[in-house]
C-alpha positions as CSV (number, residue, x, y, z in Angstrom):
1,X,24.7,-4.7,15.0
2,X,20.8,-6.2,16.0
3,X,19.5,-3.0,14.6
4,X,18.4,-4.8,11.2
5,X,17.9,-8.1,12.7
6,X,15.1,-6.8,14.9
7,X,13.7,-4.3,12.1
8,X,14.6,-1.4,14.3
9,X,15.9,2.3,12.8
10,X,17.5,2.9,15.7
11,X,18.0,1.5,19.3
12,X,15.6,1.3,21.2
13,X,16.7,0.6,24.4
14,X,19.9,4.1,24.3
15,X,21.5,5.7,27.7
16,X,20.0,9.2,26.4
17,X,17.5,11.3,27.8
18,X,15.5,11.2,24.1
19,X,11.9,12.4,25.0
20,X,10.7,10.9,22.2
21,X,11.6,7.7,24.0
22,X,9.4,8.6,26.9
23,X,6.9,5.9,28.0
24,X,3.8,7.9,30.3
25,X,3.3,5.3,32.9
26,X,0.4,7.1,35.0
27,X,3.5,8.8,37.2
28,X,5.2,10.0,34.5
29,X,2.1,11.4,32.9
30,X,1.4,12.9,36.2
31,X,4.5,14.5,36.7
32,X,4.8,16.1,33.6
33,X,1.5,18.0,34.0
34,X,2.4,18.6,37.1
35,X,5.5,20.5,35.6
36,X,3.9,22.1,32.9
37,X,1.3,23.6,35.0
38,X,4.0,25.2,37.7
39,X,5.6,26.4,34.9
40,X,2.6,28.0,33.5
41,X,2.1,29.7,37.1
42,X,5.2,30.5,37.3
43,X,6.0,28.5,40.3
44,X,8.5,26.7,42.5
45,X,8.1,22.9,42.1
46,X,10.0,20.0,43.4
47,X,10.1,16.6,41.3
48,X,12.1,13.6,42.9
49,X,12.4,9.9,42.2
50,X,15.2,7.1,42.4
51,X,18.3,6.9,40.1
52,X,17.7,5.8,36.7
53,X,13.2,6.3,36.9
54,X,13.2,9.1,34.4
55,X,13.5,12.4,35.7
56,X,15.8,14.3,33.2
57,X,13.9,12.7,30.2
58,X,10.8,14.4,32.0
59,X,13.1,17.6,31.7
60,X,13.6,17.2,28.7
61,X,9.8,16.5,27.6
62,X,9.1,19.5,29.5
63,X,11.5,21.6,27.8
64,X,10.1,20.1,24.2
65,X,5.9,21.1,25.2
66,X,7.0,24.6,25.8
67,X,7.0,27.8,23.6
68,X,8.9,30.3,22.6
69,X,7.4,32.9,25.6
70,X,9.7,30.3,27.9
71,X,13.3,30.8,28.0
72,X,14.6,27.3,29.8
73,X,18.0,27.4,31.9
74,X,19.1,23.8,33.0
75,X,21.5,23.5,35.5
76,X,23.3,19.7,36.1
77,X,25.9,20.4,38.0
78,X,24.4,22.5,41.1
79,X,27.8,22.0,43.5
80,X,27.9,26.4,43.4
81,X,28.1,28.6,45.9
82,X,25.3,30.5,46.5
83,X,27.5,33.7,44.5
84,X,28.8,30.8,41.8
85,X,25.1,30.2,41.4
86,X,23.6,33.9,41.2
87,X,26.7,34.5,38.7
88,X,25.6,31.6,36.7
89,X,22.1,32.6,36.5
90,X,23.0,36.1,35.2
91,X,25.2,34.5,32.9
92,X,22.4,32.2,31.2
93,X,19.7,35.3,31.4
94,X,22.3,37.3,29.2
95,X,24.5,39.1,31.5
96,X,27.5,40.0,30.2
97,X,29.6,40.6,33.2
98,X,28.2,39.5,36.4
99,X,29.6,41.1,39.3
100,X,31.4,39.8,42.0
101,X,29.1,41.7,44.5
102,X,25.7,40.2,45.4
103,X,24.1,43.0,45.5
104,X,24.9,44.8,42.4
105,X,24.5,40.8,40.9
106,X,20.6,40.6,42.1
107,X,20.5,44.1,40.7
108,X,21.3,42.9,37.1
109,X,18.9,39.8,37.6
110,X,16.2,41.3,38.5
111,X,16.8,44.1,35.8
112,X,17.3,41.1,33.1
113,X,14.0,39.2,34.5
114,X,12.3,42.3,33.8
115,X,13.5,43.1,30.6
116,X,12.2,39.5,30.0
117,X,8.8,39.8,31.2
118,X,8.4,43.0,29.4
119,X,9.4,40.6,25.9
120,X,6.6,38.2,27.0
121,X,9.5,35.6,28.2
122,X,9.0,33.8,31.3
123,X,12.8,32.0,32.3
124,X,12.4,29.0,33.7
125,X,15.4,27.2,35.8
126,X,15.4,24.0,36.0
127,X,18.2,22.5,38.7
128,X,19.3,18.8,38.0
129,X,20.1,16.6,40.5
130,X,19.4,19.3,43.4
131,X,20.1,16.8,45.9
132,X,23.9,17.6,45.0
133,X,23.5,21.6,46.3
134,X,26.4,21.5,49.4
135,X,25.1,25.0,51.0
136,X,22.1,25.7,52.5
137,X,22.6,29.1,51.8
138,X,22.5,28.0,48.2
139,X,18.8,26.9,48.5
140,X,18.1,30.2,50.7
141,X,19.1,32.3,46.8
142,X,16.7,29.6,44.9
143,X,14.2,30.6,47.7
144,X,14.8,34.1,47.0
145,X,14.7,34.3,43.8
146,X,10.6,33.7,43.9
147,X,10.8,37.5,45.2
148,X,11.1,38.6,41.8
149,X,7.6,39.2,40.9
150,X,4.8,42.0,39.7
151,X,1.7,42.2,41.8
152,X,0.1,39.4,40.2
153,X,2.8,36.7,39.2
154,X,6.6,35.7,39.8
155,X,9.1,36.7,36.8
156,X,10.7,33.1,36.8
157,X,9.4,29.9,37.2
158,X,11.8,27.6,38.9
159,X,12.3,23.4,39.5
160,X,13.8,21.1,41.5
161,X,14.4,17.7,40.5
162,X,16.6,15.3,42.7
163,X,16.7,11.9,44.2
164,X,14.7,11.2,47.5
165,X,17.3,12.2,49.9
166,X,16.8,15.7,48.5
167,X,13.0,15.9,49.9
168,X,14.2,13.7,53.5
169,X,17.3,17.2,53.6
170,X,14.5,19.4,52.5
171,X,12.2,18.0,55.4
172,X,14.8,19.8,57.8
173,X,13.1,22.4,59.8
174,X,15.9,24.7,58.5
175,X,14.2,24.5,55.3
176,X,10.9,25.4,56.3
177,X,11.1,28.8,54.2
178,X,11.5,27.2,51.1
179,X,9.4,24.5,51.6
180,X,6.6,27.2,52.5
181,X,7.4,28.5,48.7
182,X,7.2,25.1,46.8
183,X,4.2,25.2,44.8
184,X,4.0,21.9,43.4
185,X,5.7,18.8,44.5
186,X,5.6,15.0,43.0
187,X,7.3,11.9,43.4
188,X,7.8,9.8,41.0
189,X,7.6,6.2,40.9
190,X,8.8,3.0,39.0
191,X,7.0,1.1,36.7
192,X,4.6,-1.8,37.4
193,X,5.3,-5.2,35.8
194,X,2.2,-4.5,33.6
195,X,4.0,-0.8,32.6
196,X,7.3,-2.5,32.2
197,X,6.1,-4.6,29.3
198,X,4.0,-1.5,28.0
199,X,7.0,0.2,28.1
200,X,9.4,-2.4,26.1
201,X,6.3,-2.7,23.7
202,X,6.7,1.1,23.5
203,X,10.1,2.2,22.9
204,X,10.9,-0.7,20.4
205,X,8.0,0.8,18.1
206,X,9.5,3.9,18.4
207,X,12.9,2.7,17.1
208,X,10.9,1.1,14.1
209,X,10.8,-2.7,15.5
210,X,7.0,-4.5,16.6
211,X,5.9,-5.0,20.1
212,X,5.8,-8.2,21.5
213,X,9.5,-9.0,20.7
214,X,10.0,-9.9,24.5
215,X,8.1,-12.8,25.9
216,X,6.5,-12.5,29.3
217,X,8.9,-14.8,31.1
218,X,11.2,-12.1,29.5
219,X,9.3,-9.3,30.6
220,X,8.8,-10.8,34.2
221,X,12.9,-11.8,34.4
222,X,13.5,-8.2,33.2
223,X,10.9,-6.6,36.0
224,X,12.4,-8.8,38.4
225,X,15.8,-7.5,37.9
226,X,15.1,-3.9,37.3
227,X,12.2,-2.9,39.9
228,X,10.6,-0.8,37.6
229,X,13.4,1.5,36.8
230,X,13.3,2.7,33.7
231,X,17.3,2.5,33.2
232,X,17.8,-1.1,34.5
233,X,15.3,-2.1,32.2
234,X,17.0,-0.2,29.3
235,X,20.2,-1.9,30.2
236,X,18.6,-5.3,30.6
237,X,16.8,-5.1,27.4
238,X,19.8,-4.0,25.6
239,X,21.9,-7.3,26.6
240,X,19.1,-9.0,25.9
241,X,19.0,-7.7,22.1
242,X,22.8,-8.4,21.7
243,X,22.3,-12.0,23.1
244,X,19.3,-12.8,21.3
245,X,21.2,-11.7,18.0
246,X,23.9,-13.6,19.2
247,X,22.0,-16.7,19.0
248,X,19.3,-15.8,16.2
249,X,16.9,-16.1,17.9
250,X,13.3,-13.6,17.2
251,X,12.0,-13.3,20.2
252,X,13.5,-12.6,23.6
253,X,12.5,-15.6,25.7
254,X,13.0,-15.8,29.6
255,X,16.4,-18.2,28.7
256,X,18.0,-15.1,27.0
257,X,17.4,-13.2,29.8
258,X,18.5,-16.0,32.5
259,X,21.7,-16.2,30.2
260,X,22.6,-12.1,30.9
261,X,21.6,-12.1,34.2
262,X,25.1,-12.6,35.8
263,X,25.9,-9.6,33.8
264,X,23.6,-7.5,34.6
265,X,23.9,-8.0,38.1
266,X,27.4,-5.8,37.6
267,X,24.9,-3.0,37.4
């Protein structure tokens, strides 16, 4: 549709997790250091933030930086029993049949952890959207599973990524076990109005198109609406594209966005 109008290969402004898309504010920089070094100490970490600020594509980054002595697991639909979640573990470290007994299950993990280690593989979980766990007993397996370790290091490295509720329900007392094993914690936060027009700038290059296509009443109107958050700008943006197409014009001015608003208020 806009794609040639604007100059762009692609769109800029898609619903996917693309980490080639990802704008490093200073958070988002920070948190994916932050990652990378838990994972390289084979940690427990926790990463939260609001709907829509950018954690999966973070995942996703993550999951790009690292090597083949990394095995990732991601996990985005945590609603498992703790058994439902040790049986899905085994399956993604290559059990064939995971039994239906826990103990005989943590027997073939931790066997299948080892064989791991022994390849020069570190597995790292990574649980989406943690927030969504129903049992605490759930978290008390995560917790455990940090008691697979040599004498000098843990045989998995594991992350938790979730909206803020899931640090206010890990702030419960009853939690206090697993919070004591959490090695690395961040939050991360939306974009300033400077970062939001950094970050238009940004992913419309990527697609191929030249930054400054969006004016700065645009880019204010757009910050306005969207906080920060990396999504409700995407979607803002995107209207934006259609409507300025729609009226061929070059540039997104502030009356583009003024004319979607009602829209994108739907959101």
């Amino acid at each position: 549709m806009y794609e040639s109008f604007y100059g762009f290969r692609e769109r800029p402004f898609s619903k996917t997790p693309d980490p080639r898309f990802l704008y490093l504010s200073r958070s988002h920089r920070e948190a994916l250091a932050r990652m990378l070094f838990a994972v390289e100490e084979r940690d427990l970490a926790l990463l939260t933030g609001g709907i829509g600020c950018g954690k999966t594509t973070i995942s996703r980054a993550l999951m790009d930086q690292l090597d083949g002595s990394f095995k990732v697991i991601l996990l985005i639909n945590p609603r498992l029993t703790p058994l439902e979640f040790l049986r899905t573990l085994a399956r993604h470290l290559g059990v064939d049949e995971p039994s239906s007994f826990k103990t005989d299950l943590l027997e073939q993990i931790g066997e299948k952890l080892y064989a791991l280690f022994q390849q020069g593989v570190c597995p790292v979980l990574v649980i989406d959207e943690a927030q969504l766990v129903p049992h605490k007993e759930t978290f008390d397996e995560i917790r455990l599973l940090t008691n697979f370790q040599l004498d000098d290091r843990n045989l998995l490295s594991v992350i938790l990524m979730g909206q803020p509720e899931l640090r206010q329900r890990l702030a419960h007392r009853v939690y206090e076990p697993l919070r004591q094993r959490i090695g690395m914690q961040f939050e991360l936060k939306c974009l300033s109005r400077e970062e939001t027009e950094h970050y238009l700038d940004f992913r419309l290059q990527v697609a191929g198109g030249q930054p400054g296509l969006f004016l700065a009443p645009a880019v204010d109107r757009i910050h306005g609406f969207a906080q920060g958050v990396p999504r409700r700008i995407n979607q803002a943006a995107s209207l934006a594209l259609i409507e300025g197409f729609g009226r061929n014009v070059r540039r997104i001015d502030g009356s583009v966005i003024d004319a979607v608003l009602d829209e994108l208020q739907l959101f």
